[in-house]
N, C-alpha and C positions, 0 to 999 in steps of 0.2 A: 800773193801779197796779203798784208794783215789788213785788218778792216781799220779805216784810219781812224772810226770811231772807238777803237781800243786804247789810241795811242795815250789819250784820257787817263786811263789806268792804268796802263805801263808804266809812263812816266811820273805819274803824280808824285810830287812830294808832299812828306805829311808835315811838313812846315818845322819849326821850333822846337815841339816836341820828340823827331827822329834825335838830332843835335843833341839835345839836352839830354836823351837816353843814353846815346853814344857818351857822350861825355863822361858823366854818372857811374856806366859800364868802366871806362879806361881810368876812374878815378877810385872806383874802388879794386879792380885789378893792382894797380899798383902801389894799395896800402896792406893790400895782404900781400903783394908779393915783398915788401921791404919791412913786413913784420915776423918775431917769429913765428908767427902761424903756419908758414909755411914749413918751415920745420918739419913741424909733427904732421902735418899733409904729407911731407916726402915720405916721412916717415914707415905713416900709414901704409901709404900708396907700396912702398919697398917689400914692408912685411906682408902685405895682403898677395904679394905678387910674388914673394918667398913660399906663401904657402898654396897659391895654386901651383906653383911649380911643382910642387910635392905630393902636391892630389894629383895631377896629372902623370907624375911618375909612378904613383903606387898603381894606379888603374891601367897605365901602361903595361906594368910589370905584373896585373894580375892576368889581363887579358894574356901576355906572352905567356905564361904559367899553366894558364888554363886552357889555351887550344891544344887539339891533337897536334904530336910532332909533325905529322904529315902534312900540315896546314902553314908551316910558321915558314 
């Protein structure tokens, strides 16, 4: 069993302040998500992930290159 003098702090709520973060948080979520800003995030995010795809295949491809045949 938990010490019931924890339950104190388990539960507490931090009042007004949690609400209003929360809110604040879902209010600017949703101005960047219906501005173009997202866009160029997707964007971003596509080409940054185009090119580890491509670091990932060259080091793949050096590593296959470079073992002994006997190993691969």
């Amino acid at each position: 069993m938990r010490d019931p003098r924890l339950r104190h702090y388990i539960y507490q709520a931090n009042g007004p302040k949690t609400a209003l973060g929360c809110g604040l948080l879902l209010l600017f979520l949703g101005v960047i998500l219906l501005s173009p800003v997202i866009a160029i995030l997707i964007d971003i995010l596509g080409w940054t992930l185009v090119v580890l795809g491509l670091i990932a295949i060259a080091v793949a491809a050096y590593g296959w290159l470079t073992t002994p045949r006997r190993l691969r």
